[in-house]
C-alpha atoms as a printed R data frame, in Angstrom:
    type eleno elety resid chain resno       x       y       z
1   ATOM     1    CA   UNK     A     1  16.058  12.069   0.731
2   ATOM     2    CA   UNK     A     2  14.073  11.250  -2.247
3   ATOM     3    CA   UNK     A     3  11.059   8.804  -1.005
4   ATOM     4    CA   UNK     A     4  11.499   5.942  -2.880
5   ATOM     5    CA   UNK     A     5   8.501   3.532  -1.358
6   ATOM     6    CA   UNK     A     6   5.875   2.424  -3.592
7   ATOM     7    CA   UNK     A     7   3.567   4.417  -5.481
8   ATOM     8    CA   UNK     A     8   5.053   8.058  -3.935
9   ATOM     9    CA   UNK     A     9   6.731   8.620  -7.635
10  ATOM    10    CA   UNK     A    10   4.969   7.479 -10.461
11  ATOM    11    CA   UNK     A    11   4.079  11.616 -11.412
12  ATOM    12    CA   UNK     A    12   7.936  12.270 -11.574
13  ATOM    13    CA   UNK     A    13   8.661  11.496 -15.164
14  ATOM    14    CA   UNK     A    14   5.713  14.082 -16.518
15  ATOM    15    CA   UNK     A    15   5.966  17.467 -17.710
16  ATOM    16    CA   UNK     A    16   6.203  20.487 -15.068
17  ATOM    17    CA   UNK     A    17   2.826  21.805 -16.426
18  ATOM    18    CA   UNK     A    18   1.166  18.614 -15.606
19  ATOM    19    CA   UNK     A    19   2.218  18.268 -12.324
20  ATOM    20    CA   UNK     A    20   0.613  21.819 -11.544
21  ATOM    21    CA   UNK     A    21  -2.806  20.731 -13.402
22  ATOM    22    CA   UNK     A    22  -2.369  18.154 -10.786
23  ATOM    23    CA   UNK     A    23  -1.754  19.482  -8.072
24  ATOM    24    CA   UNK     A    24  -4.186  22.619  -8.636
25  ATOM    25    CA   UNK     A    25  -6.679  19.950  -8.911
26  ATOM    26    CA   UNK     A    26  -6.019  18.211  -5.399
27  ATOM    27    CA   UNK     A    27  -8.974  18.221  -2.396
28  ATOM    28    CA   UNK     A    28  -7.746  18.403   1.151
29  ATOM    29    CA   UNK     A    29  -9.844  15.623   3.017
30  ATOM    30    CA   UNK     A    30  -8.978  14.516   7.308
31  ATOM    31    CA   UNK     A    31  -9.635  11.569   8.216
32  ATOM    32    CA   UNK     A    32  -9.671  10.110  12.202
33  ATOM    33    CA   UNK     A    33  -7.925   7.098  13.389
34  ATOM    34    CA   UNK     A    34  -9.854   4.411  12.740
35  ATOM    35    CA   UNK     A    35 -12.337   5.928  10.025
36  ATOM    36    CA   UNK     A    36 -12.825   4.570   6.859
37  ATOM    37    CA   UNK     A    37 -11.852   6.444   3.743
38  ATOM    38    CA   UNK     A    38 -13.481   4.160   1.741
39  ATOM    39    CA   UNK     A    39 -14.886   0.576   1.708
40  ATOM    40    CA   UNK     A    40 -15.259  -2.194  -0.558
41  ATOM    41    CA   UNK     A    41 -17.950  -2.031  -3.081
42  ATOM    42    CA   UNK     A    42 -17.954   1.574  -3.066
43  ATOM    43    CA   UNK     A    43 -17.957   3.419  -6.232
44  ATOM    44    CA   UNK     A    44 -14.201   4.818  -7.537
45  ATOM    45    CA   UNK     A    45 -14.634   8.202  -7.526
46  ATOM    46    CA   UNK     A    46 -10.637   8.664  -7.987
47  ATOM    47    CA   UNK     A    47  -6.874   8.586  -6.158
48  ATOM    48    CA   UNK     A    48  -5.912   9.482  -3.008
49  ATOM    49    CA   UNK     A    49  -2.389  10.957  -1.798
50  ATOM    50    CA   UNK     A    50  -1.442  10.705   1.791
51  ATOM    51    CA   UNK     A    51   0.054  13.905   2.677
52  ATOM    52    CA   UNK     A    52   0.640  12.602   6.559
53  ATOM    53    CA   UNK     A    53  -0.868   9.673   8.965
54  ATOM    54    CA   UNK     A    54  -1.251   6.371   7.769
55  ATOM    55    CA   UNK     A    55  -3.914   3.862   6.062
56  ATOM    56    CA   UNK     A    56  -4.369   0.380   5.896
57  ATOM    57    CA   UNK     A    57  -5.381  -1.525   2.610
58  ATOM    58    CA   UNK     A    58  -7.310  -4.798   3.666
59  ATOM    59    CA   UNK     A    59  -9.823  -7.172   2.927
60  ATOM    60    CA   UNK     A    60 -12.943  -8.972   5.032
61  ATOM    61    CA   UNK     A    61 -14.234 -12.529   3.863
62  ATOM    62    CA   UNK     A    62 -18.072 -12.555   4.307
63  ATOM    63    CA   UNK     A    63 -16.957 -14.678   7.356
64  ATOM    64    CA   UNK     A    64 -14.846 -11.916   8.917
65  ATOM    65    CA   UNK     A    65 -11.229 -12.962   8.464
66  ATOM    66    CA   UNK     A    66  -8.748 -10.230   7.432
67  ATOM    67    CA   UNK     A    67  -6.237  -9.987   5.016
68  ATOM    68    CA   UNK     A    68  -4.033  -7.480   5.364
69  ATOM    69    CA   UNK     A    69  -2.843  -6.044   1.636
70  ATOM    70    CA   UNK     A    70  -0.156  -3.185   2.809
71  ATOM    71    CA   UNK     A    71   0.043  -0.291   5.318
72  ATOM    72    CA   UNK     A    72   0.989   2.824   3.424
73  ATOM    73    CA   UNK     A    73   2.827   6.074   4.764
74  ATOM    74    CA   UNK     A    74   3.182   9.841   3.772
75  ATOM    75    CA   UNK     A    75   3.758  10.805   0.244
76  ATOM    76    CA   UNK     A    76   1.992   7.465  -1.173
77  ATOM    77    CA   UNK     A    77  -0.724   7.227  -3.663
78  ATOM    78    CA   UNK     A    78  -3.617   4.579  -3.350
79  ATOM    79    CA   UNK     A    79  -7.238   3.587  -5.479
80  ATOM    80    CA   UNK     A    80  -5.347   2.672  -9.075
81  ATOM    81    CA   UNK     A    81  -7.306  -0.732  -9.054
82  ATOM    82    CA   UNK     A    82 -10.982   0.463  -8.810
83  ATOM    83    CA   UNK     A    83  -9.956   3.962 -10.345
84  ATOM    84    CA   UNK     A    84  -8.502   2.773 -13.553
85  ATOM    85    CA   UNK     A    85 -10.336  -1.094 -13.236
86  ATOM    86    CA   UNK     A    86 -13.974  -1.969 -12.996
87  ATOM    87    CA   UNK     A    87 -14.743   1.285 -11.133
88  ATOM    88    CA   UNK     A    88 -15.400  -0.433  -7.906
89  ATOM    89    CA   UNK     A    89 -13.243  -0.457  -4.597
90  ATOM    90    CA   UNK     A    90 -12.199  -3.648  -4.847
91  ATOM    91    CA   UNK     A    91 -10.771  -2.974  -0.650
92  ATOM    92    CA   UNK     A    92 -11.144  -1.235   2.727
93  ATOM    93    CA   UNK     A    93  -8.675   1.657   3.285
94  ATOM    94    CA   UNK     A    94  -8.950   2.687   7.351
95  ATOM    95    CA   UNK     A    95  -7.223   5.669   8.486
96  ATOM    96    CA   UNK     A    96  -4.507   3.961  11.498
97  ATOM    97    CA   UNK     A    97  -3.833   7.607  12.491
98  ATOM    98    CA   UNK     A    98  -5.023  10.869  12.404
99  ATOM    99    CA   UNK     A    99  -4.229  11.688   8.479
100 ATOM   100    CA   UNK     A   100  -4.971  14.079   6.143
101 ATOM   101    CA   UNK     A   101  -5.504  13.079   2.500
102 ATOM   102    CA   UNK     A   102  -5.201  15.286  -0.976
103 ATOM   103    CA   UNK     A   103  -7.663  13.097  -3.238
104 ATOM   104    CA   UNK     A   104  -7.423  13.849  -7.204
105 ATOM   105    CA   UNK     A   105 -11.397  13.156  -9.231
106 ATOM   106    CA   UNK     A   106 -11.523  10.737 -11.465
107 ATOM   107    CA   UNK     A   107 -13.072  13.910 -13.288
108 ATOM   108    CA   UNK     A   108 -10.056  15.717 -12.583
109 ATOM   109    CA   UNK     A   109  -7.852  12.997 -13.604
110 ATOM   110    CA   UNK     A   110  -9.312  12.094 -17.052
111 ATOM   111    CA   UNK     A   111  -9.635  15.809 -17.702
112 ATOM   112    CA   UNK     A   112  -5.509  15.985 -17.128
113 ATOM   113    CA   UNK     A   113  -4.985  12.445 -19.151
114 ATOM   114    CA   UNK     A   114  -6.853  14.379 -22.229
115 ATOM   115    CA   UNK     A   115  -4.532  17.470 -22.368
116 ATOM   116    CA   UNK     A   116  -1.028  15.147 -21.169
117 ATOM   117    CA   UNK     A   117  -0.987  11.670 -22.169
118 ATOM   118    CA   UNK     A   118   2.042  10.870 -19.860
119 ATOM   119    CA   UNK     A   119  -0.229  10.695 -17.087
120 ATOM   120    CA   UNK     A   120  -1.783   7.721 -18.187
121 ATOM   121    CA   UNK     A   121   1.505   6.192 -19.558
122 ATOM   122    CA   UNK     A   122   2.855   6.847 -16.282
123 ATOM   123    CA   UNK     A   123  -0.384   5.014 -14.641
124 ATOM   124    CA   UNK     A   124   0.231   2.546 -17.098
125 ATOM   125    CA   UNK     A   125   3.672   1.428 -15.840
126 ATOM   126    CA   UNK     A   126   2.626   1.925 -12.205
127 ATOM   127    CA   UNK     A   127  -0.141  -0.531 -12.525
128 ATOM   128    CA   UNK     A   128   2.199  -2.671 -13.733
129 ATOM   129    CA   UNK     A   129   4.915  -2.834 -11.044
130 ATOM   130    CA   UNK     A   130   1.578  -3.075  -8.977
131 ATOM   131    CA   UNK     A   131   0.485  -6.236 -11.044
132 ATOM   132    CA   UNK     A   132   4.085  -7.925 -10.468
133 ATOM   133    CA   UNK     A   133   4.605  -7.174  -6.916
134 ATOM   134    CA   UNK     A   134   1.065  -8.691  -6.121
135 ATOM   135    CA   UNK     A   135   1.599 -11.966  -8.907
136 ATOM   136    CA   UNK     A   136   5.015 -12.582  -6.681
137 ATOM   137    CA   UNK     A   137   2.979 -12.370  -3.474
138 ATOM   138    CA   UNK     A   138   0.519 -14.882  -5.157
139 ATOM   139    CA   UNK     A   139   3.179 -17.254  -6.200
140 ATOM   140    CA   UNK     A   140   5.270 -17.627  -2.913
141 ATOM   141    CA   UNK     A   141   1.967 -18.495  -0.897
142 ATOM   142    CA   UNK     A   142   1.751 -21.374  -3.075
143 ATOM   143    CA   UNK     A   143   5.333 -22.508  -4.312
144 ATOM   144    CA   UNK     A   144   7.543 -21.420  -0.933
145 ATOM   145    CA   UNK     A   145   7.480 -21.992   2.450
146 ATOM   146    CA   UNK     A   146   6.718 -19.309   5.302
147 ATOM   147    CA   UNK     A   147   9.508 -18.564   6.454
148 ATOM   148    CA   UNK     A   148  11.203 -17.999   3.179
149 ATOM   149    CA   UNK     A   149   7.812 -15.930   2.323
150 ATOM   150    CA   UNK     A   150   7.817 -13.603   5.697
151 ATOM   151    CA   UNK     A   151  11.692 -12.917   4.882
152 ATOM   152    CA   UNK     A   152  10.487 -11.524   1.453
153 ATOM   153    CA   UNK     A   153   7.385 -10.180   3.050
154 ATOM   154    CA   UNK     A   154   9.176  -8.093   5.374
155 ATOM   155    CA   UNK     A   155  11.668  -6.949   2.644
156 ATOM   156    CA   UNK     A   156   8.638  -5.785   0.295
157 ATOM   157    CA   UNK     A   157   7.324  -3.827   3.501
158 ATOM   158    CA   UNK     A   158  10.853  -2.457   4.176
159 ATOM   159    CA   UNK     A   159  10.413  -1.415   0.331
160 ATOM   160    CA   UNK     A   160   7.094   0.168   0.777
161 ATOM   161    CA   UNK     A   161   7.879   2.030   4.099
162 ATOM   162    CA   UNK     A   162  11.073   3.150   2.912
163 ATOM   163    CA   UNK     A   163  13.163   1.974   5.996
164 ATOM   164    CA   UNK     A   164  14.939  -1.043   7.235
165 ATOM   165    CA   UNK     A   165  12.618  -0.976  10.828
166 ATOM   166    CA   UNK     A   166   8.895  -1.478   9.837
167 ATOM   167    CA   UNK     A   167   6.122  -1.219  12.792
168 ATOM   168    CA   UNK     A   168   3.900  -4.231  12.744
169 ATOM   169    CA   UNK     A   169   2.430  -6.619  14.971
170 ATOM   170    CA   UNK     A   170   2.825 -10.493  14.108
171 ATOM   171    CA   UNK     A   171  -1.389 -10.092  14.234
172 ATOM   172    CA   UNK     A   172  -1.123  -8.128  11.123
173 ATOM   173    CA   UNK     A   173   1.305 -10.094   9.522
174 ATOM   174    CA   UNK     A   174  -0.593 -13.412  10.290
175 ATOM   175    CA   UNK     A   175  -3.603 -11.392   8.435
176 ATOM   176    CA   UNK     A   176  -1.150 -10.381   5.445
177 ATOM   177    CA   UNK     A   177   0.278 -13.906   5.343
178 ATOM   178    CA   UNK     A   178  -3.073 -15.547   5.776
179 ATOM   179    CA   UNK     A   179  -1.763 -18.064   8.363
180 ATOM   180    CA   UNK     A   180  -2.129 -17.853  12.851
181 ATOM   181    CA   UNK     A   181  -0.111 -15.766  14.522
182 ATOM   182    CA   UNK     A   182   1.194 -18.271  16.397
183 ATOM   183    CA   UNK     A   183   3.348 -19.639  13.059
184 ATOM   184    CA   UNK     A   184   4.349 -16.549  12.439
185 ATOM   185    CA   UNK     A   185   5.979 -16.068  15.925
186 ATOM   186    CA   UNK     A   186   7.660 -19.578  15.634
187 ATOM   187    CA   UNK     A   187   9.159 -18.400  12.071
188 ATOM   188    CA   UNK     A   188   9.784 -14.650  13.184
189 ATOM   189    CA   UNK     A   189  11.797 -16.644  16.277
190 ATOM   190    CA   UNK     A   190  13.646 -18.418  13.728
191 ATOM   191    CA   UNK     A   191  14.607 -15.310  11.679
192 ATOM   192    CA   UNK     A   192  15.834 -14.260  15.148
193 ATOM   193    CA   UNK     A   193  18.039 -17.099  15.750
194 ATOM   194    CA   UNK     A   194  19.883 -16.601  12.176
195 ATOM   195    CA   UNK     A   195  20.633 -12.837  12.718
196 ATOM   196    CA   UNK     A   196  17.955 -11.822   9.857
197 ATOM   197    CA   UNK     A   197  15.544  -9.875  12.109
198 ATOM   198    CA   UNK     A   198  16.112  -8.172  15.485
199 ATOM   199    CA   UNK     A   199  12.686  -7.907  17.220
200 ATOM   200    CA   UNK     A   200  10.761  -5.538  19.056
201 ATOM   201    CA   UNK     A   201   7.170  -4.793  20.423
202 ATOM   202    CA   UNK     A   202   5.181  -4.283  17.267
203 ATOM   203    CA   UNK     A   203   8.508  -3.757  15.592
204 ATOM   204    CA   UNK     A   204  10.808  -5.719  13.114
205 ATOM   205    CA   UNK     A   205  13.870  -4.364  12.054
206 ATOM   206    CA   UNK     A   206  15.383  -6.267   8.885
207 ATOM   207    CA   UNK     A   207  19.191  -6.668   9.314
208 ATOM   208    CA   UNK     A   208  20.090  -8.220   6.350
């Protein structure tokens, strides 16, 4: 089945010879649960492609509160932002699992935008999707109410982790959501209750 969570596709539409120049160019980096494959502030030294395990994409406030951007899977891409923005990590991305990582230069990269401009076209239209996902994200926290913005959370992880049953704990969604656990319980409850969710231990399974 062809994975169809976001950022695993955006080298599809390019030309066969590209896709090798790619590829040919990839690193093989392992990572431990736990470890940090890179932090915020550091330098963008290009993209990363997780070939198995998983990461987290987060953010600490200097007081130490969390906020949880997106857990990513297999055959997903991560570091457009700093790689093709200011330059800078502009997150933390943590290793969850064990995971091994095929990470593309930003040397590498420009030297493959140079000789196919479809690359960059195709970067172009994946930042984006990126751009609208995370302006939607922006407006529900301020125009709609939580419940109505975990539903559409939950559907946008659904999206990302190509499957209908994501594994999360309501911690981590209270640090995506930037609100207490304890409201997103009470709303998850109330999902429940209306045969939208079926619940599990760190495990939500979106039924409709």
């Amino acid at each position: 089945m062809k994975n169809t969570s976001f950022g695993a596709n955006w080298l599809d539409d390019i030309e066969l010879p590209a896709k090798k120049l790619i590829s040919d160019s990839l690193k093989s980096l392992s990572f431990t649960k736990e470890q940090f494959i890179h932090r915020a502030g550091d330098v963008a030294g290009g993209l990363f492609f997780i070939e198995h395990g998983k990461v987290r994409i987060n953010k600490l406030s200097e007081q130490g509160k969390e906020l949880l951007i997106v857990d990513l899977t297999c055959q997903q891409w991560f570091g457009f932002i700093g790689c093709f923005g200011s330059g800078i990590r502009p997150n933390d991305a943590i290793a969850l699992a064990d995971t091994q990582i095929s990470f593309l230069s930003k040397a590498h990269l420009d030297t493959a935008i140079q000789r196919y401009p479809s690359i960059a076209i195709n970067a172009a239209n994946f930042l984006a999707k990126y751009v609208e996902v995370y302006g939607k994200v922006y407006e529900h926290s301020v125009f709609k109410p939580l419940e109505e913005r975990l539903t559409l959370t939950l559907e946008k992880l659904c999206q990302f982790q190509n499957s209908q049953c994501i594994n999360i704990s309501q911690h981590d969604l209270a640090a995506m959501l930037g609100v207490t656990k304890e409201a997103i319980g009470i709303n998850l409850n109330a999902l429940k209750a209306n045969g939208i969710v079926a619940l599990g231990y760190r495990k939500i399974e979106l039924l409709k």
